[in-house]
C-alpha positions in Angstrom: 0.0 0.0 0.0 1.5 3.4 -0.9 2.2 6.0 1.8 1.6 3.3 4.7 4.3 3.3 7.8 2.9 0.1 10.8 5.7 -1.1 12.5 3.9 -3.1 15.1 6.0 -4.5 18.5 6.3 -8.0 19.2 2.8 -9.8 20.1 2.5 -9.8 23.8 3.5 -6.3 24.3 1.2 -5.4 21.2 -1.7 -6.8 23.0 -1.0 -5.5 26.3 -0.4 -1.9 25.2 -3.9 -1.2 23.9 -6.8 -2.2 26.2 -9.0 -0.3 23.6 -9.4 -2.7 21.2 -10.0 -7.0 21.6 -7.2 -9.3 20.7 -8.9 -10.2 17.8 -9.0 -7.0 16.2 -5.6 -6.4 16.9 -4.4 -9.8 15.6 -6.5 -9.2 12.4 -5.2 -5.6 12.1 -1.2 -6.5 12.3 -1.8 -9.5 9.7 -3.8 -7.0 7.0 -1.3 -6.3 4.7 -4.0 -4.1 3.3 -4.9 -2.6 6.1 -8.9 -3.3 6.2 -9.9 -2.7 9.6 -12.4 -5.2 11.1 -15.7 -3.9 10.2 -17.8 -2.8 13.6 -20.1 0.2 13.7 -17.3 2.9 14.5 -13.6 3.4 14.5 -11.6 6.5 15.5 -8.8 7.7 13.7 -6.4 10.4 14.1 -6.6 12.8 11.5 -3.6 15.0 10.8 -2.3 17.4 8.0 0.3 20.0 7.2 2.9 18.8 9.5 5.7 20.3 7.8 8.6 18.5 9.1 12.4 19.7 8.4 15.3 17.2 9.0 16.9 20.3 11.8 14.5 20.2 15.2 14.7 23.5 16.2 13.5 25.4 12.5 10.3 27.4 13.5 8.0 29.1 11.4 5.4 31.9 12.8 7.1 31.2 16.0 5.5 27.4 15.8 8.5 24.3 16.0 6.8 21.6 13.4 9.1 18.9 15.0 7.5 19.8 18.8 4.3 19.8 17.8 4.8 16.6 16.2 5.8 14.8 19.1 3.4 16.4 20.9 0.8 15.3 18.8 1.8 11.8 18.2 2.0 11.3 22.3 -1.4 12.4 22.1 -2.5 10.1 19.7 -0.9 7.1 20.9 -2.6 7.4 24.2 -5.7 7.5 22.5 -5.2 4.2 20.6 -7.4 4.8 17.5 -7.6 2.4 15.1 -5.2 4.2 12.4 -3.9 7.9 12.0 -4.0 10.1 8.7 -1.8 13.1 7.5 -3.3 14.7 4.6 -0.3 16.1 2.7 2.6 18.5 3.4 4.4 15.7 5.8 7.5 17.4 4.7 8.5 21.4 5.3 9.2 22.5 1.6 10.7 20.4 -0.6 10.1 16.6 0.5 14.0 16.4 1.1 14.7 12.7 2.0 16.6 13.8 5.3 12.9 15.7 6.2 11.4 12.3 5.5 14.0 10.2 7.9 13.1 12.9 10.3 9.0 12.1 9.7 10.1 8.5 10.2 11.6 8.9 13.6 9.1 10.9 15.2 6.1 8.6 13.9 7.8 5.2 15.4 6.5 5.5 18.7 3.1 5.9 17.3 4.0 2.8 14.7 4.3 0.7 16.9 0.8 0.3 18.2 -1.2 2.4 15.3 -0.9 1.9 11.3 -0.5 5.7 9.8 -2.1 6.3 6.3 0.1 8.9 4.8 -0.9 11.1 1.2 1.3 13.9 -0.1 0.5 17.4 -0.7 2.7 20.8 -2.4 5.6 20.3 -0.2 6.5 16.5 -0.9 8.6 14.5 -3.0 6.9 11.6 -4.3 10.6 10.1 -5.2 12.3 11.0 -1.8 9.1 10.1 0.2 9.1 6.4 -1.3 12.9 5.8 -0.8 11.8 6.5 2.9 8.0 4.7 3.2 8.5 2.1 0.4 5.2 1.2 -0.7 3.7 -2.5 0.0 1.4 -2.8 -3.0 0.9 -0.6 -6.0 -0.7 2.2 -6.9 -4.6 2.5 -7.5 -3.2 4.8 -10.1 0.4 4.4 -12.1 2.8 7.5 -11.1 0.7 8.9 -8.5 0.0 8.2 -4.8 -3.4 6.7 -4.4 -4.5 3.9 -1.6 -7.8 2.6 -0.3 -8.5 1.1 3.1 -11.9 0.0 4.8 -12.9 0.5 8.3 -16.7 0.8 10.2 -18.3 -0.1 7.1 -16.6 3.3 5.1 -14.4 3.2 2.1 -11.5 5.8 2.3 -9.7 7.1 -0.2 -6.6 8.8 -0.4 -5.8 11.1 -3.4 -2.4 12.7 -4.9 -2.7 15.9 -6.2 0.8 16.8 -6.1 1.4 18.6 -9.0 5.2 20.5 -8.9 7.4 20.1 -5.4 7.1 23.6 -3.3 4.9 25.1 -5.6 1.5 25.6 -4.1 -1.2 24.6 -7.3 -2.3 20.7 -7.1 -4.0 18.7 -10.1 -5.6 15.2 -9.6 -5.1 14.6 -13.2 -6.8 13.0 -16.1 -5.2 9.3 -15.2 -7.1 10.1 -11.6 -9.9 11.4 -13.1 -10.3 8.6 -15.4 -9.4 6.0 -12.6 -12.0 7.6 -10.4 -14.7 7.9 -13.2 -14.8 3.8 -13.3 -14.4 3.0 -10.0 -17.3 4.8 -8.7 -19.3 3.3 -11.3 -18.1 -0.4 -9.6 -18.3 0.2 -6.5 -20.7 -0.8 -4.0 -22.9 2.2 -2.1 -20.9 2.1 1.4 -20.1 5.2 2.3 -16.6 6.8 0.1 -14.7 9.9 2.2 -11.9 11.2 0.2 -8.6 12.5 1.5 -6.8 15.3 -0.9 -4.3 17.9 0.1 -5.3 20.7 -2.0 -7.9 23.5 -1.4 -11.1 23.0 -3.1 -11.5 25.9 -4.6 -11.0 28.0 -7.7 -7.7 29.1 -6.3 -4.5 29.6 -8.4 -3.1 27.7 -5.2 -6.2 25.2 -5.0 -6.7 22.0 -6.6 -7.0 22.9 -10.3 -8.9 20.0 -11.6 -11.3 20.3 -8.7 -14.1 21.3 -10.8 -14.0 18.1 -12.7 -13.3 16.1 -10.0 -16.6 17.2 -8.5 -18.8 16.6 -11.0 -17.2 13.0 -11.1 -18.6 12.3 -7.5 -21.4 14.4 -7.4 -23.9 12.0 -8.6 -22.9 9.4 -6.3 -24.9 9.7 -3.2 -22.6 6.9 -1.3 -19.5 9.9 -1.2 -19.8 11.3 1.6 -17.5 14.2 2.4 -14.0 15.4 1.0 -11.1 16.1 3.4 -8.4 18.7 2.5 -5.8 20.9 3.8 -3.1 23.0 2.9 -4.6 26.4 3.4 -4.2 25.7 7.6 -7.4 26.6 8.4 -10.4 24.5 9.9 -13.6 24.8 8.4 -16.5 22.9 7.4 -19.1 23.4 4.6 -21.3 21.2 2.5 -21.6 21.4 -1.2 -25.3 19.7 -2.2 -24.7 16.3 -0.3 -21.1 15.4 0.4 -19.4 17.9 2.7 -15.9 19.4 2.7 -14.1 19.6 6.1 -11.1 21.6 6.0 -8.6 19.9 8.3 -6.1 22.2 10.6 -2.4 22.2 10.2 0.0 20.6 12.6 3.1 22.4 12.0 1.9 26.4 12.0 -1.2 28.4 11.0 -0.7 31.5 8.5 -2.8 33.6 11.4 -3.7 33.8 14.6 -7.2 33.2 14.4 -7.2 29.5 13.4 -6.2 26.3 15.9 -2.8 24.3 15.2 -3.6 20.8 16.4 -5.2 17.6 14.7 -9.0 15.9 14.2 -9.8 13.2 16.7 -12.5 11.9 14.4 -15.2 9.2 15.2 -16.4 7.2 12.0 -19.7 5.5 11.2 -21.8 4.5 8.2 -23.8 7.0 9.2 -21.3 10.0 9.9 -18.7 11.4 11.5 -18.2 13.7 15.1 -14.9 15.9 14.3 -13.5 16.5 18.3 -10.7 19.3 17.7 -7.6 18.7 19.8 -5.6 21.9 19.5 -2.5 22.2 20.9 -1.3 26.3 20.0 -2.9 28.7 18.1 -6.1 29.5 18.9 -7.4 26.5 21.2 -10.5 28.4 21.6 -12.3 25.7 20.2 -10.5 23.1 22.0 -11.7 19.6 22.7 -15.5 20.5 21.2 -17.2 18.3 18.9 -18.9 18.8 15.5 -21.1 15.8 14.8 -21.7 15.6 11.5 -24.6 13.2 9.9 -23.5 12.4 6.1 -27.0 13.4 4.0 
């Protein structure tokens, strides 16, 4: 599976260190190559984006330390035992350096060990560089980009590329994508289908370009649900006619002081999703509430 990094401990302590989840489940979840979580009627799992990490600890941006937050943030997580953690894009500070990626790596162990992280690339990533780092297992839904699929509480999620050019900030899906896309949906049975994509979906010069097209690809399928993003460091929820599009907060900084830096504790169901924000600077104003979102 592209962009996948589990690196589960030895068996007894792998049981013992979660009293979250039944030995079953956790058997069944180490031996999934693919990585299909055991259907049940909710699983959590940690959503993160932006975490813009350089190989030197101490950079800082807007007086934020991407590197702190990080380990911050995956202590957090790991005491929290979801069932799997996501970072939506920009896992590297500018220009997906395979040093940043080693860095990424080190700081994500602890939380490999007990929790498989799902990881998609955004403006700021180096597909090459990022693969030399977290080879991938299996191949690509779509040949040259970065696309995987996993199942888990009866959802489908997918995780897009639309890395377009390293450290520039447009994004594209593509017509490979698009056409991919076009027949899977099509295939496809009607359990509910979130989609993960870095870009901003929007008509943007810096937004997904394609997203236009890309829309009216899943807008007539009532079984997608909502569309994830990031890379404008902001967190913010809308709804376009019947899937909705959650803008997920950054990890590493904010580009001002009004919005949280922090990660999604999210809570997934056929039948929706409850967004808890955990922020950790920025503005925490919102801190620890809850937007419980029912998929239409």
């Amino acid at each position: 599976m592209p962009g996948f990094f589990y690196e589960p401990i030895d068996r007894k302590t792998f049981l013992k260190a979660s009293g979250v989840f039944t030995a079953t489940a956790l058997i069944s979840r180490a031996l999934d190559a693919n990585q299909k979580t055991v259907e049940s009627n909710q699983t959590r799992i940690a959503l993160l984006s932006d975490t813009h990490i350089p190989v030197d600890v101490n950079e800082a941006y807007r007086g934020f330390r991407p590197t702190e937050n990080l380990k911050a943030v995956v202590k957090q997580v790991a005491e929290t035992a979801p069932a799997a953690a996501l970072i939506n894009g920009d896992a590297a500070r500018l220009v997906g350096a395979e040093a940043d990626y080693l860095m990424l790596k080190s700081l994500l162990k602890p939380l490999a060990h007990t929790v498989p992280i799902h990881i998609g690339l955004g403006n700021h990533d180096d597909r090459h560089n990022f693969f030399k780092i977290f080879p991938a297992t299996e191949k690509s839904a779509v040949d040259g980009k970065h696309v995987s699929i996993f199942e888990a509480a009866g959802t489908r999620f997918i995780i897009l590329d639309s890395l377009l050019y390293v450290n520039k900030t447009a994004g594209l899906l593509g017509k490979a994508t698009r056409s991919w896309l076009k027949t899977y949906l099509e295939e496809v049975d009607e359990k509910p289908i979130l989609f993960f994509v870095h870009h901003t979906l929007s008509d943007g010069d810096s937004s997904l370009l394609d997203f236009d097209r890309f829309f009216e690809i899943v807008r007539p399928h009532k079984h997608v649900k909502a569309i994830f993003y990031g890379h404008s460091h902001r967190y913010h929820v809308e709804q376009k006619d019947h899937i909705y599009l959650i803008n997920q907060p950054a990890l590493g900084y904010n580009f001002n002081d009004n919005e949280p830096v922090g990660w999604l504790d999210a809570t997934f169901s056929p039948q929706g999703v409850d967004l808890t924000l955990r922020a950790i600077a920025g503005n925490k104003k919102g801190n620890d509430e809850t937007k419980a979102i029912v998929w239409a």
